[in-house]
N, CA, C and O atoms as a CHARMM CRD file, in Angstrom:
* protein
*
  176
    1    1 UNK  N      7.57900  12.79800  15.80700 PROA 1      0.00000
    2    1 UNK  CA     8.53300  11.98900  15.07100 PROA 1      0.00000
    3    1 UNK  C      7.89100  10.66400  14.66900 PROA 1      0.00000
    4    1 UNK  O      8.11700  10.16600  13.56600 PROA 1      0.00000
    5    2 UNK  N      7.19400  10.17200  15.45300 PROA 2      0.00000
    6    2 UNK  CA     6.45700   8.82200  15.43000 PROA 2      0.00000
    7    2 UNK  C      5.36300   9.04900  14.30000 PROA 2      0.00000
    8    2 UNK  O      5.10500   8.14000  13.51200 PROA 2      0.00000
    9    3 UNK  N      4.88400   9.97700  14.25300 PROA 3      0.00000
   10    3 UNK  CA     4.05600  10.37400  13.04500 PROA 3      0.00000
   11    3 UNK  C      3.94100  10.23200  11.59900 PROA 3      0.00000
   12    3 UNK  O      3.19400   9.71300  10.76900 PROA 3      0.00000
   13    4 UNK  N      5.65600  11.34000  11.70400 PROA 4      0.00000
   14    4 UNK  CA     6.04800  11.07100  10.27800 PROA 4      0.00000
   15    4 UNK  C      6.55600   9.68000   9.74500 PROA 4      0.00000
   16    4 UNK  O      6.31300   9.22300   8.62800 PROA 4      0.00000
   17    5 UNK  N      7.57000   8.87400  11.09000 PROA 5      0.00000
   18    5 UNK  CA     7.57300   7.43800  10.51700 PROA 5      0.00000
   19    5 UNK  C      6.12600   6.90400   9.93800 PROA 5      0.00000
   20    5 UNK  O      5.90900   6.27700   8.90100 PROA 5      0.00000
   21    6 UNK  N      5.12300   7.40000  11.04100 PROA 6      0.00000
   22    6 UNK  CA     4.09700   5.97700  10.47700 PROA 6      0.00000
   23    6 UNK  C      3.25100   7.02100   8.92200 PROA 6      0.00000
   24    6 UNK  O      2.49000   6.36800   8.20700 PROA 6      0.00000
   25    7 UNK  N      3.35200   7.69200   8.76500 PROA 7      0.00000
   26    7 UNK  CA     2.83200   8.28000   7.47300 PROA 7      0.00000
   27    7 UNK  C      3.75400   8.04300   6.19100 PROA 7      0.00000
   28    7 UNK  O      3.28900   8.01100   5.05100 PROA 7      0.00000
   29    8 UNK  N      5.28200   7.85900   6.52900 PROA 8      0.00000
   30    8 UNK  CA     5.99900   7.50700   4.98100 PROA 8      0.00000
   31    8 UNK  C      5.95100   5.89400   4.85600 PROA 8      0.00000
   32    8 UNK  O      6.10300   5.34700   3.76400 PROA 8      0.00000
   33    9 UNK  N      5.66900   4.96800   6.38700 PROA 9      0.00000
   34    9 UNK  CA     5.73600   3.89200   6.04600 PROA 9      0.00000
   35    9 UNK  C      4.17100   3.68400   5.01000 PROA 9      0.00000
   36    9 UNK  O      4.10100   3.11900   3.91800 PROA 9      0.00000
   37   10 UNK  N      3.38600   4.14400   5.55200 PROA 10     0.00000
   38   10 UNK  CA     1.84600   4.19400   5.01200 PROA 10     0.00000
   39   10 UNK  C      1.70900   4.57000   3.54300 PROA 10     0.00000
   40   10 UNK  O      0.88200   4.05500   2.79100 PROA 10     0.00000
   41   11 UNK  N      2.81800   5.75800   3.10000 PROA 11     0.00000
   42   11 UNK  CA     2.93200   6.11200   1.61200 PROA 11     0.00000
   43   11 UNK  C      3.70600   5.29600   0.78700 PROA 11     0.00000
   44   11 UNK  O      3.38900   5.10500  -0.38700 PROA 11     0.00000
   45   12 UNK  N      4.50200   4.89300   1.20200 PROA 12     0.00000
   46   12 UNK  CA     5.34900   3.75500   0.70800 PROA 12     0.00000
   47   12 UNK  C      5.14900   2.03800   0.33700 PROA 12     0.00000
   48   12 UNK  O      5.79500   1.30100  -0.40800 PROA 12     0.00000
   49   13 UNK  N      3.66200   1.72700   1.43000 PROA 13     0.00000
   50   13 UNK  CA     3.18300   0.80000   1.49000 PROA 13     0.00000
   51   13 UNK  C      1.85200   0.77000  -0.36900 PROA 13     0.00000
   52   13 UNK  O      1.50500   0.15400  -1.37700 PROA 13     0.00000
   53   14 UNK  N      1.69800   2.02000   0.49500 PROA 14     0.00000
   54   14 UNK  CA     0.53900   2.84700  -0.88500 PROA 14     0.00000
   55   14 UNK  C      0.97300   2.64000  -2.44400 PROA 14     0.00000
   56   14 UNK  O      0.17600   2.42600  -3.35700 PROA 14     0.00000
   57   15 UNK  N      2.72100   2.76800  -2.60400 PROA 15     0.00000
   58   15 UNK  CA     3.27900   3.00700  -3.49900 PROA 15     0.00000
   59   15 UNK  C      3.91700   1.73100  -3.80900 PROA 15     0.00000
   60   15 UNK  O      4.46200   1.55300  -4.89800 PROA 15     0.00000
   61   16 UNK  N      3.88800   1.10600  -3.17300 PROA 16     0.00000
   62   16 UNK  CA     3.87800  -0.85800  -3.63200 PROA 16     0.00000
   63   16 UNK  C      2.70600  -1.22900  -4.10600 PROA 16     0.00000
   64   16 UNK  O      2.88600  -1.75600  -5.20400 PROA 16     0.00000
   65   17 UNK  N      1.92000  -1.21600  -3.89900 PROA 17     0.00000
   66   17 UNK  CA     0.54500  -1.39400  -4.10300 PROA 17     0.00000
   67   17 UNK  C      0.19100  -0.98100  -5.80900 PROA 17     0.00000
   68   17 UNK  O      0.10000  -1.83900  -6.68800 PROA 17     0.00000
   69   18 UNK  N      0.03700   0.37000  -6.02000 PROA 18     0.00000
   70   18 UNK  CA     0.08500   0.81000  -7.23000 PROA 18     0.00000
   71   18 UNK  C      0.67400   0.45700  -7.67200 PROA 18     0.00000
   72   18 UNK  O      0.16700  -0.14800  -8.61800 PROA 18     0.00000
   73   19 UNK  N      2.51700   0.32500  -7.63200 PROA 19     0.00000
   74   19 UNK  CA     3.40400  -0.37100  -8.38100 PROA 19     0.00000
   75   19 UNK  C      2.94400  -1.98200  -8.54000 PROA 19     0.00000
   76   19 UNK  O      3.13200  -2.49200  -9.64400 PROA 19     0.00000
   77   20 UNK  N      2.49600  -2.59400  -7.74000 PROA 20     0.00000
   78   20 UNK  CA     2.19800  -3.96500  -8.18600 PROA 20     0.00000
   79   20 UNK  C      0.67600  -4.06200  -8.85600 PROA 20     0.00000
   80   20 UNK  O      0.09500  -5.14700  -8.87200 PROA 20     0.00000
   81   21 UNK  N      0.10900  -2.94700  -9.36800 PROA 21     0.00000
   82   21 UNK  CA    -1.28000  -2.95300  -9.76000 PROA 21     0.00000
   83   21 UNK  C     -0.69000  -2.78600 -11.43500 PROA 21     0.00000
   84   21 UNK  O     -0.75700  -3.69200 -12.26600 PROA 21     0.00000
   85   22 UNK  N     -0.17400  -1.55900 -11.65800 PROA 22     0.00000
   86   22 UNK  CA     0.02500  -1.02900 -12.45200 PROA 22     0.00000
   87   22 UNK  C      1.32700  -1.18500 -13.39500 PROA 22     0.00000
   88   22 UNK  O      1.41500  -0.74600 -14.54200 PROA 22     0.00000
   89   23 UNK  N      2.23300  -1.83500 -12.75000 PROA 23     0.00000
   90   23 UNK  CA     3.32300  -2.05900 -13.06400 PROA 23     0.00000
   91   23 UNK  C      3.87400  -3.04200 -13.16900 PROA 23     0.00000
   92   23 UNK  O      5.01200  -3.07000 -13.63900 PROA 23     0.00000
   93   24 UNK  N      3.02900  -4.49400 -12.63400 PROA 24     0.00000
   94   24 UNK  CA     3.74300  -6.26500 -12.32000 PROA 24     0.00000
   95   24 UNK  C      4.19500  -5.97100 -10.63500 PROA 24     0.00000
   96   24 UNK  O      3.76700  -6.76900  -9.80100 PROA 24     0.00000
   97   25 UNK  N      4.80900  -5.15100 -10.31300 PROA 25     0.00000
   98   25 UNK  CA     5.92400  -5.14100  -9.43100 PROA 25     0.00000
   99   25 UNK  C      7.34500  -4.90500  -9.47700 PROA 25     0.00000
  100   25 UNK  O      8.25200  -5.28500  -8.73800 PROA 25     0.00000
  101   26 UNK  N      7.32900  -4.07000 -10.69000 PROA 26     0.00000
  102   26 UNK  CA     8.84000  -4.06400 -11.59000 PROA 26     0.00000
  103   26 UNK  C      9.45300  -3.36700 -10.42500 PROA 26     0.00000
  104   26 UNK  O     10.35600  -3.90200  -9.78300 PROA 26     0.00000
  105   27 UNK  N      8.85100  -1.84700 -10.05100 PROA 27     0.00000
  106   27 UNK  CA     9.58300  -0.92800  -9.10200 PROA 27     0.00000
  107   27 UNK  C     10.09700  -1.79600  -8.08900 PROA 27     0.00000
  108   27 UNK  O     11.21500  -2.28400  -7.91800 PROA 27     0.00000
  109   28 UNK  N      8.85400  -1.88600  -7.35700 PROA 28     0.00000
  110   28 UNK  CA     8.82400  -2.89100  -6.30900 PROA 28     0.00000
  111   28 UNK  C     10.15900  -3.83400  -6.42100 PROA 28     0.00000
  112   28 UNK  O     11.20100  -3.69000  -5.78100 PROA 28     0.00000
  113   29 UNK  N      9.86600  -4.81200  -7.37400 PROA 29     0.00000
  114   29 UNK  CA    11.15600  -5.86800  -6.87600 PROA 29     0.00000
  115   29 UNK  C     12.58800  -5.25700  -6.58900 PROA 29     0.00000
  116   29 UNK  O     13.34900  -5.46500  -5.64300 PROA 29     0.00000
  117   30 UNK  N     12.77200  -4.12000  -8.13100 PROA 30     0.00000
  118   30 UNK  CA    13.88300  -3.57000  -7.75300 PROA 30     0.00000
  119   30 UNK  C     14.39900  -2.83600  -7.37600 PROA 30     0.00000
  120   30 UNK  O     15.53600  -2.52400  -7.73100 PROA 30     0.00000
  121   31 UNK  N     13.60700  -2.19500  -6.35100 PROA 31     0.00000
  122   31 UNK  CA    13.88500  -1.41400  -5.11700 PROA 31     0.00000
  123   31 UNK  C     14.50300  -2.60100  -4.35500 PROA 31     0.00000
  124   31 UNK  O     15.72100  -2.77600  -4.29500 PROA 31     0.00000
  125   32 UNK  N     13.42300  -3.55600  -3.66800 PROA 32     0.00000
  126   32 UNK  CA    13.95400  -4.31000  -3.03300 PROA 32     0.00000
  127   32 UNK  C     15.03700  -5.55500  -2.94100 PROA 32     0.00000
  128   32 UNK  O     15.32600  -6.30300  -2.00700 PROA 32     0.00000
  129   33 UNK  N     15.44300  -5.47800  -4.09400 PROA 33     0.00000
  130   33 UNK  CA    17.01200  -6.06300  -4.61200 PROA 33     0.00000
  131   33 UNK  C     18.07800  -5.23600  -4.52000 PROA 33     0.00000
  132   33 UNK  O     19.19100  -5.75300  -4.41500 PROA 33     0.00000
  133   34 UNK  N     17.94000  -3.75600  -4.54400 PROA 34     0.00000
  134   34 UNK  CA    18.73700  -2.79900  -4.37500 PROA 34     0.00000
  135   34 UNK  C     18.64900  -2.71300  -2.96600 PROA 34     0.00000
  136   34 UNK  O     19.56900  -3.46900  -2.65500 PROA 34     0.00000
  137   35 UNK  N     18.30300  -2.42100  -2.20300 PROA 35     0.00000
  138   35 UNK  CA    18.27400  -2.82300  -0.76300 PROA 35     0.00000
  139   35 UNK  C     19.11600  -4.14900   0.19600 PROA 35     0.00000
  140   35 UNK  O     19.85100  -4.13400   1.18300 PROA 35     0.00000
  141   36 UNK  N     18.60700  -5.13500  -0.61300 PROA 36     0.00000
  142   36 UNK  CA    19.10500  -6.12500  -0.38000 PROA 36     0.00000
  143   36 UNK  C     20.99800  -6.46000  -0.63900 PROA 36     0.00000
  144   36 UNK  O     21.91400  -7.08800  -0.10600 PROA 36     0.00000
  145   37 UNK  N     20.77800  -5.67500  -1.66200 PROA 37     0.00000
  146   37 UNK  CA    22.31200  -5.91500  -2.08000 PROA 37     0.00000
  147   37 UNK  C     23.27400  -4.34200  -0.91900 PROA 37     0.00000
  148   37 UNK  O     24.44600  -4.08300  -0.64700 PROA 37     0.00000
  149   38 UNK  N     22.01100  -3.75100  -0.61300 PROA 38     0.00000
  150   38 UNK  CA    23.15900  -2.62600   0.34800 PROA 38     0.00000
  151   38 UNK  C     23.12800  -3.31400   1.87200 PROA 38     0.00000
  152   38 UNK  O     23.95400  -3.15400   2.77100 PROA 38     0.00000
  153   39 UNK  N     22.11200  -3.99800   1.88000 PROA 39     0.00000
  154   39 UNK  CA    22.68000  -4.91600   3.39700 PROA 39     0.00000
  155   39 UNK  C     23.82000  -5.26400   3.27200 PROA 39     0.00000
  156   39 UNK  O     24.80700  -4.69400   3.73800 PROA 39     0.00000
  157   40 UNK  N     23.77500  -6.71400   2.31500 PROA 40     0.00000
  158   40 UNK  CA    24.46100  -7.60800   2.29800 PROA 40     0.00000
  159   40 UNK  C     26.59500  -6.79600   2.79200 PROA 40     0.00000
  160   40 UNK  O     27.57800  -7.19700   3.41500 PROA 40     0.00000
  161   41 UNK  N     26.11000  -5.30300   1.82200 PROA 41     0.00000
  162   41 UNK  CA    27.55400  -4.95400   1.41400 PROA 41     0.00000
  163   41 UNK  C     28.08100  -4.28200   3.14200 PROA 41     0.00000
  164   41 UNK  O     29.20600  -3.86400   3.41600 PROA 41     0.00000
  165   42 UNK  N     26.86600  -4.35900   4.09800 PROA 42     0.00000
  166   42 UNK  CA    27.40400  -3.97000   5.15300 PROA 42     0.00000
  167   42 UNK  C     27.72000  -4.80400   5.82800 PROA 42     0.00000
  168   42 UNK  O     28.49900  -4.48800   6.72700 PROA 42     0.00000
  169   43 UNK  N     27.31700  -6.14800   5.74000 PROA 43     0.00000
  170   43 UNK  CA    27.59500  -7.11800   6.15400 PROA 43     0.00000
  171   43 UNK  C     28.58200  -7.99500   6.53000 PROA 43     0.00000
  172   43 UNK  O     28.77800  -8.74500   7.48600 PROA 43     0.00000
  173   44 UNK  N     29.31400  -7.60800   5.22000 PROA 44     0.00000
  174   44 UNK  CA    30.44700  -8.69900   5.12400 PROA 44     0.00000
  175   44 UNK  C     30.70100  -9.64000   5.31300 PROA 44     0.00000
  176   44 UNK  O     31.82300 -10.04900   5.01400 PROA 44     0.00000
């Protein structure tokens, strides 16, 4: 189990990377604004 966590965190890390090479960081940011806004909504 510990495996597969540390291999999608590793692909995912991979896939920021390219996205900020290739892309500005477009994915990137707005993934992580979409994220951000599903905290917040658990939050209350």
């Amino acid at each position: 189990m510990f495996k597969g966590f540390v291999i999608a965190v590793l692909l995912m890390l991979g896939a920021s990377q390219l996205d900020q090479y290739f892309c500005n960081g477009r994915y990137t940011d707005g993934t992580m604004s979409m994220l951000r806004q599903i905290r917040h909504s658990f939050r209350s």
